[in-house]
C-alpha positions, 0 to 999 in steps of 0.5 A: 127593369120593365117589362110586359113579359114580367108582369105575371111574375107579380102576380103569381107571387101572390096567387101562390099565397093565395093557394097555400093560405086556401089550402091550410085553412079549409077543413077536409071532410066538408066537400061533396063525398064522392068515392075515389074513381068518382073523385078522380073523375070529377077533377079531371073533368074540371081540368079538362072544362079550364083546358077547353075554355082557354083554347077558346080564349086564345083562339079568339084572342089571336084572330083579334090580334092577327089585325093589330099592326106592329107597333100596337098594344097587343103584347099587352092586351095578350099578357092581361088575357093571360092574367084573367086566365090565370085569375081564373085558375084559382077559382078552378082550384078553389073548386078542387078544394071546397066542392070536390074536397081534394085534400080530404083525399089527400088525408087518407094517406099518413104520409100527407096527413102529418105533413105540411109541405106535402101537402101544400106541395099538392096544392101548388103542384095542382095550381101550377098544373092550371097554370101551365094549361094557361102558359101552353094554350097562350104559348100556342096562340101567341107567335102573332101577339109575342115575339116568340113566346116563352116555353112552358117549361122554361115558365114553370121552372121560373115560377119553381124558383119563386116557391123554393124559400116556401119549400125548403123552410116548411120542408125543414119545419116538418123534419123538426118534428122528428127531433126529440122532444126539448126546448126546440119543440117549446120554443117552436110553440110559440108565436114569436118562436115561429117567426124568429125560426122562419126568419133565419131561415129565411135570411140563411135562404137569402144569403145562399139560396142564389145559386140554387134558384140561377141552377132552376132557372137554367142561368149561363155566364155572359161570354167574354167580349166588349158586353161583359168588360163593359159590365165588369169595369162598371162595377169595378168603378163604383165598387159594386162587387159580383159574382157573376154576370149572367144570362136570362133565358127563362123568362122566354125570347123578347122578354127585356128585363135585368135584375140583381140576385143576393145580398152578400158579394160573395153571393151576388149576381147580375142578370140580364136577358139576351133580348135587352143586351141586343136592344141596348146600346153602351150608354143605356146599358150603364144606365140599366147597371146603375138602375140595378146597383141601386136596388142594392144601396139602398138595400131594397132585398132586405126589405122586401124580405123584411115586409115577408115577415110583417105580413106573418105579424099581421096575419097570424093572429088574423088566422086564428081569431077570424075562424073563432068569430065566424063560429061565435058569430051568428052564421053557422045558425043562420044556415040550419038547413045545410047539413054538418058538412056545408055548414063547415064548408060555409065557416071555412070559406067565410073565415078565410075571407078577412085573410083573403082581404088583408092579403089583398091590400097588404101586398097589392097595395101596401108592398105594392106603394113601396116596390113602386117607389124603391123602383124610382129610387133605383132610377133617382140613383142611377141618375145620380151615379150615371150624371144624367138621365139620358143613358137610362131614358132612353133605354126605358122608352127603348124597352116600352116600345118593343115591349109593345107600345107599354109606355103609358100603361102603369102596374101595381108594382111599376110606374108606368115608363112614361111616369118614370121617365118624366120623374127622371127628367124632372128630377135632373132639372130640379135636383131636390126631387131627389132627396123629397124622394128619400124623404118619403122613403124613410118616413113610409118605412117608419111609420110602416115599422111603427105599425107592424110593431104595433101590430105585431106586439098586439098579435103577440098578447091575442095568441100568447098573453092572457088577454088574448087567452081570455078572448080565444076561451070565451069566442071558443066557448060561445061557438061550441055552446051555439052549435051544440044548442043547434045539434044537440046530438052531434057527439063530437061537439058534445065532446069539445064542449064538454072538455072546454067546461073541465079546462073551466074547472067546471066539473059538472058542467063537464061530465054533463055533456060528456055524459052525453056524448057517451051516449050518442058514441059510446065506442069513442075513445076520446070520449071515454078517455077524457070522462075516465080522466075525470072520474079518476082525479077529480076533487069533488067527491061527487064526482070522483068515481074509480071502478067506472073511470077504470072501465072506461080508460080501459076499454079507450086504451083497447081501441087507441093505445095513445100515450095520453090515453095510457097516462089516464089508464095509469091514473085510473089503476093509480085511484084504483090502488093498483100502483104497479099496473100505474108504474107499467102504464106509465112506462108505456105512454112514455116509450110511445110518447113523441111530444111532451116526453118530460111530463110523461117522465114526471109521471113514471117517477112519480107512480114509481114513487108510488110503488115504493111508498104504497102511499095515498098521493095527490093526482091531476095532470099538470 
């Protein structure tokens, strides 16, 4: 249905997007480096400035709106308010994350630091407080704009629903990381393993998930009377089977919408608000059932759940590669007067616009061409399935009006009622609307799957083909060579750039700049860690240097026992000659080791070998 109390239900969809996209690709450690009682003040001042400002707003809001008469536009003009107010808590929280650096706060904490849900769990917690801000000034204001206005209890637990797929699916990814190391791990590596995962998991959440979502949202059974044996013979008649019919209380009172939840019959239930089963008669009540069966038949859940996961295709690829031409860009060069942190600040922000904007208009546009046309589909079927456009008509003007007067005023994501009716009328007079309408369905869907494989195959060679390997070696290459020419005595970079030249093969090159950044660092563990890796295996003769690379694997061992580190110490005692103290090494990285276990057990076997053998071998890491 349509509705001017569901607007925001679109809207917040993608702001969540928005907020975890934000949230995972800025770097901690760029903001303004405040300590922790200042930082806790700083975000609390923030938050209290966005309180105030929309106090303000919808003060002056409802003195405007206290004029309008009934009838006007004023739930409209109230839920726009309520849009631009929400716009602007992402800008607020945008401020959260770039200027005040909140999760570099957040990273102090190891419990944050290895998880993702965690996380982006705080950035949505830190949104929606921004939002419930906005939902209890504009509640506070409203009784004059709304018919009741909806709590803001009721409204955050609606919008909880919405992020519990996001929840549970990263929730369960991050548990993975505890399952032993195998060919779960390798196969979650990769791109197409990540998107066949949250594709399962996203159709076992659509196929059983309802009943957790209806619990959030508080959703009670339709009592037994004339309104639901009215609703269960309906469905009987056209074989629509369901679940349950039940009752939407928390969109808020006056809200007039209805919906149909679940894929599967066993799973499926049929919404409805007290406010619509008030307004409508019999006759337009078939008229909305039919509108609802058709979303069903013509399996508009599986699509929308289908164009989810095409949005992944596109934007994973995206997400990489933008990060890597900003950096290879001129850019960060163009702005040597900001120091390390506003110069990560910058690449961060600049990186995350193509995202931003290929969010934008796949989802506003793109989604939003298709969910306006599935909604006149539903409307085409339950002409068909009804006989006439009466019953539906007429509960549309019905739900524009008490709505607010909403009939002319269209959506992203709806014709507007005065669009829709007419198409209805339209079509009941020249019947082969109906099926020019299918048409235009099915050639989108087919040339919006052609795309997307597209798409998708090219993403797939970018992230995992050589091709796309090449083009990620090179743009790294040239965005590591760029800011080590601008700071030359910035030892981390020297480090990236000097283990990029060795997985070049480009040995002197490599000891070149970590030479370097020896100097600049010389307590670093990962800088002696990699230069030891090479002196120890190295080919060249020239650079193949035992007594030092076992000094320097073992002081990084000193300071960060890691597995890869304490592999390097076993190969620095193995060039040495001390295969047994190799063997001990070994077996060490490998009780620590997490990740890559089989390769670590490779190594115990192979300085085992060793210890047998006291034989000169061949070295290098696989």
């Amino acid at each position: 249905m349509h509705s001017a109390g569901g607007w925001s239900v679109y809207n917040n969809f993608l702001y969540f997007i928005v907020v975890l996209l934000i949230f995972s690709i800025q770097q901690p450690g760029l903001g303004l480096r405040l300590s922790g009682p200042a930082a806790v003040a700083a975000n609390l001042a923030l938050l209290a400035l966005f309180a105030l400002i929309n106090q303000v707003v919808f003060r002056r809001l409802a003195a405007r709106l206290a004029g309008m008469g009934t009838g006007t536009r004023a739930p409209v003009l109230f839920q726009r308010t309520v849009s631009r107010q929400s716009l602007l808590a992402l800008g607020f929280f945008a401020l959260h994350v770039y200027l005040f650096d909140v999760k570099a706060h957040l990273n102090a904490f190891a419990l944050f630091r290895k998880s993702f849900t965690l996380q982006g769990a705080f950035g949505l917690g830190l949104f929606l407080l921004y939002l419930s801000t906005v939902w209890l000034f504009s509640n506070r204001y409203s009784q004059d704009a709304r018919r009741g206005g909806g709590r803001v209890g009721g409204t955050l637990r609606f919008n909880l629903a919405i992020l519990l797929p996001w929840l549970l699916i990263s929730g369960i990814a991050d548990l993975l990381q505890f399952v032993p190391d195998g060919l779960w791990h390798r196969s979650l590596d990769t791109p197409l393993g990540q998107l066949v995962f949250f594709a399962l998991l996203l159709i076992l959440f659509t196929l059983f998930g309802p009943p957790l979502v209806l619990r959030l949202w508080a959703c009670r059974p339709l009592p037994p009377g004339g309104r639901r044996a009215l609703i269960e013979g309906f469905c009987r008649v056209h074989r629509f089977p369901i679940r349950d019919i039940l009752l939407w209380p928390t969109l808020g009172a006056g809200v007039l919408t209805a919906g149909v939840m679940g894929l599967h019959r066993r799973w499926r239930y049929l919404l409805l608000t007290d406010s619509l089963l008030a307004l409508l008669d019999d006759n337009e009540l078939r008229g909305v059932l039919a509108h609802e069966m058709g979303h069903i038949r013509k399996f508009h859940l599986l699509f929308y759940m289908l164009f989810l996961l095409g949005y992944l295709v596109v934007a994973s690829p995206l997400m990489d590669l933008s990060i890597l031409f900003v950096l290879a860009s001129n850019l960060p060069l163009d702005f040597v007067g900001l120091p390390d942190s506003g110069q990560a600040t910058l690449v961060s922000l600049v990186s995350t616009l193509p995202l931003l904007f290929l969010l934008v208009f796949y989802f506003r546009y793109l989604f939003g061409f298709f969910i306006r046309n599935f909604e006149r589909q539903a409307d085409l079927y339950g002409l068909t399935v009804v006989g006439e456009p009466t019953p539906l008509v007429s509960a549309l003007e019905k739900v524009a009006f008490h709505s607010g007067n909403i009939r002319e005023v269209p959506s992203w994501h709806h014709f507007s009622i005065k669009e829709r009716v007419d198409f209805l009328l339209a079509a009941a007079r020249t019947p082969a609307l109906v099926e020019r309408h299918q048409r235009k369905v099915r050639a989108g869907l087919i040339l919006y799957t052609l795309t997307i494989v597209l798409l998708g195959t090219g993403g797939y060679l970018i992230q995992s083909g050589a091709v796309g390997r090449n083009l990620s070696d090179r743009l790294v290459f040239q965005a590591l060579d760029r800011q080590v020419a601008r700071s030359p005595e910035n030892a981390r970079l020297r480090l990236a750039l000097g283990t990029l030249y060795y997985q070049r093969q480009n040995i002197p090159a490599a000891v070149h700049h970590l030479e370097l950044a020896l100097k600049l660092d010389p307590d670093n563990p990962e800088i002696q860690n990699n230069l030891a890796w090479i002196l120890a295996t190295s080919k060249d003769s020239a650079y193949l240097q035992a007594e030092r690379a076992l000094a320097l694997a073992e002081r990084a061992a000193r300071i960060s026992p890691a597995p890869y580190v304490l592999d390097t110490l076993a190969e620095a005692y193995h060039v040495n000659g001390r295969n047994e103290e190799a063997l001990k090494a070994a077996e060490v990285a490998l009780e620590a080791a997490t990740e890559n276990r089989s390769y670590y057990v490779k190594q115990v076997e192979r300085f085992g070998e060793f210890v047998r053998e006291e034989g000169p071998a061949e070295t290098g890491r696989p």
